[in-house]
Backbone as CSV, one residue per row, in Angstrom:
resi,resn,N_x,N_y,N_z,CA_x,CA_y,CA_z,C_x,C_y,C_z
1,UNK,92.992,30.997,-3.190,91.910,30.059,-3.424,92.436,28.810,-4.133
2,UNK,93.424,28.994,-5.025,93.755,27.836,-6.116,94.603,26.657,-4.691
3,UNK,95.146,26.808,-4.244,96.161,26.538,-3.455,95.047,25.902,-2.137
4,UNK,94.038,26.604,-2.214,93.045,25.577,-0.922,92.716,24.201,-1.837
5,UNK,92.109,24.452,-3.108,91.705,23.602,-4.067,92.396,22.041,-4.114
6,UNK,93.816,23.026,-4.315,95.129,21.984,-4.456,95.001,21.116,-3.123
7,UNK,94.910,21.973,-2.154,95.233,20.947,-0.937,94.340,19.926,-0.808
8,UNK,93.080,20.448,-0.812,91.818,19.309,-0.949,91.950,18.128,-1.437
9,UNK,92.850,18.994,-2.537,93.016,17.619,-3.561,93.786,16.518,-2.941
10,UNK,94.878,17.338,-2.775,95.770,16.507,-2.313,95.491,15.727,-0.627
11,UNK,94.761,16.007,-0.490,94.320,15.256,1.050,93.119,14.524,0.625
12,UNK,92.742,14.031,-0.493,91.174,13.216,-0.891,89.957,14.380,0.109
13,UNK,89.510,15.933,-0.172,88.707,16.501,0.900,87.850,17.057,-0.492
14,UNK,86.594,16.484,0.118,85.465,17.223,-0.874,84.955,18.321,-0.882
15,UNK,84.905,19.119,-1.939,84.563,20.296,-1.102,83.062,20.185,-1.915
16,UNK,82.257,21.261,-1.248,81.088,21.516,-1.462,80.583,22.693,-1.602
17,UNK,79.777,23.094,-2.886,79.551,24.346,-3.061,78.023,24.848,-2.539
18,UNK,77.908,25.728,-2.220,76.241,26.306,-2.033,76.158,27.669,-2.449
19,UNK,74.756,27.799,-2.093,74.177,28.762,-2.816,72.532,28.963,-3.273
20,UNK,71.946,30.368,-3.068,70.825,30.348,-2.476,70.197,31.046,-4.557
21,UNK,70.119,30.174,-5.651,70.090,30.453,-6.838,68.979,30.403,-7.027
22,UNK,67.985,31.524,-7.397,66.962,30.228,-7.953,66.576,30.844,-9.424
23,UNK,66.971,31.844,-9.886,66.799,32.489,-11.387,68.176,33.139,-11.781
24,UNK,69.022,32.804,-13.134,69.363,33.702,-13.929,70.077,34.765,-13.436
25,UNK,68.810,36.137,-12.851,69.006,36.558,-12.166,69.333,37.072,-11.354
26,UNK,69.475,36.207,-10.213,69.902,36.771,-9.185,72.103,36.489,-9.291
27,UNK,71.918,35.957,-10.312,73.284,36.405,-11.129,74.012,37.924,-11.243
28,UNK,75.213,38.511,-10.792,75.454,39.977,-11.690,75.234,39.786,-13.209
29,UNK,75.159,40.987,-13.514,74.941,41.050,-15.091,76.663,40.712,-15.731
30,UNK,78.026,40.733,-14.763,79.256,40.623,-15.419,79.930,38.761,-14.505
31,UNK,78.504,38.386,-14.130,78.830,36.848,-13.390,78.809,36.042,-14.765
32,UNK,79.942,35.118,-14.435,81.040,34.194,-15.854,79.488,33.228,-15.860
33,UNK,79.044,33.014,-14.646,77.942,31.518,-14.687,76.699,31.675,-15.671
34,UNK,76.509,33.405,-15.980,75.448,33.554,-17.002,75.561,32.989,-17.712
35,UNK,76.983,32.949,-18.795,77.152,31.608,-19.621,77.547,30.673,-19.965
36,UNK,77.383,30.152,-18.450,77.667,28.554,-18.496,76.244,27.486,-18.448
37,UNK,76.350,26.858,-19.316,75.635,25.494,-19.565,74.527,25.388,-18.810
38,UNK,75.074,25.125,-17.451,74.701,24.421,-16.637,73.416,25.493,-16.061
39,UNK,73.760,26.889,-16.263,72.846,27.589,-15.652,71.760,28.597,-16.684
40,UNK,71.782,27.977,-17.552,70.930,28.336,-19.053,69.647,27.934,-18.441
41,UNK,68.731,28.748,-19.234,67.048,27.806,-18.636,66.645,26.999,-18.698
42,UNK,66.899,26.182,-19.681,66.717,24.537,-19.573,67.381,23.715,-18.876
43,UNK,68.457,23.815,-18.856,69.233,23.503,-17.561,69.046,23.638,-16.205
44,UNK,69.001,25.014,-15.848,68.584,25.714,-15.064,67.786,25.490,-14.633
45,UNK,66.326,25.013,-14.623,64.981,24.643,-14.263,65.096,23.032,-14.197
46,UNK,66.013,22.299,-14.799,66.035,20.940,-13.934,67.001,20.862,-13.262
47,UNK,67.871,21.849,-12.974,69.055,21.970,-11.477,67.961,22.172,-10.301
48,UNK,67.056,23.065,-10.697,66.425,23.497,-9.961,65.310,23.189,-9.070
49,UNK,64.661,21.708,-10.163,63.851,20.888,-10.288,64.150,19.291,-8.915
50,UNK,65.624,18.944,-9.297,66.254,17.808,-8.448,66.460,18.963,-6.939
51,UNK,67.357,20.390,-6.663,67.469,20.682,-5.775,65.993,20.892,-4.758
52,UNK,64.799,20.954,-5.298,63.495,20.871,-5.105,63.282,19.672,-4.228
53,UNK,63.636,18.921,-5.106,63.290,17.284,-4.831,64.056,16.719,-3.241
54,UNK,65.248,17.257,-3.737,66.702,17.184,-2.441,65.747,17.774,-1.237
55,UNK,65.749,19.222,-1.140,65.013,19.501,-0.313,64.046,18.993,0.462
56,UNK,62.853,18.344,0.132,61.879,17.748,-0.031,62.412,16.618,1.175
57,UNK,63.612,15.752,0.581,64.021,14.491,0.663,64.249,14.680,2.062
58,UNK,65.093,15.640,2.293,65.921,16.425,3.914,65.358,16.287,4.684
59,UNK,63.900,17.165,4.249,63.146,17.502,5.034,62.210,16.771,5.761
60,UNK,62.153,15.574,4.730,61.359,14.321,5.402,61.935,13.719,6.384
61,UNK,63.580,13.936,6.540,64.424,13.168,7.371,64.540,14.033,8.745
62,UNK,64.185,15.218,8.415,64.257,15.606,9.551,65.994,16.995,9.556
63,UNK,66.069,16.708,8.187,67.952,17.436,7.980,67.358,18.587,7.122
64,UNK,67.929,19.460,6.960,68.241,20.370,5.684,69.061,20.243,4.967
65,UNK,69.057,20.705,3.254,69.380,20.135,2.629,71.104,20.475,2.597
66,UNK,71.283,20.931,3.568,72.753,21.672,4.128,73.718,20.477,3.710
C-alpha cells in the first residue's frame, strides 16, 4: 500500500477515498478512526452535514456524488 501512495505521489495522481460512514459506529470497536478528530461527533456531524450537501449538489446535476 505505502509504495502505491509513493507512486501517486510521485506521478502528481490524486487519490480519493470513499466510504459509506454515517455514525461512529459503523466503525470496529479496534478501528484507529474512532479516535481521530475528524470523526468525533462534532466533527462528525458536520463531515456529515457538507457530504449531505455534496450529495444534494450531484444530484441536481444529474452525477452521484461518486
Amino acid at each position: 500500500m505505502n509504495r502505491i501512495i509513493e507512486t501517486c505521489h510521485e506521478l502528481s495522481i490524486t487519490i480519493v477515498t470513499y466510504g459509506k460512514y454515517r455514525s461512529i459506529d459503523d466503525f470496529d470497536l479496534n478501528d484507529i478512526r474512532r479516535n481521530h478528530s475528524r470523526f468525533q461527533a462534532k466533527n462528525f456531524a458536520k463531515n456529515l452535514e457538507f457530504a449531505d450537501k455534496f450529495i444534494k449538489f450531484a444530484s441536481k446535476k444529474g452525477l452521484t456524488s461518486s
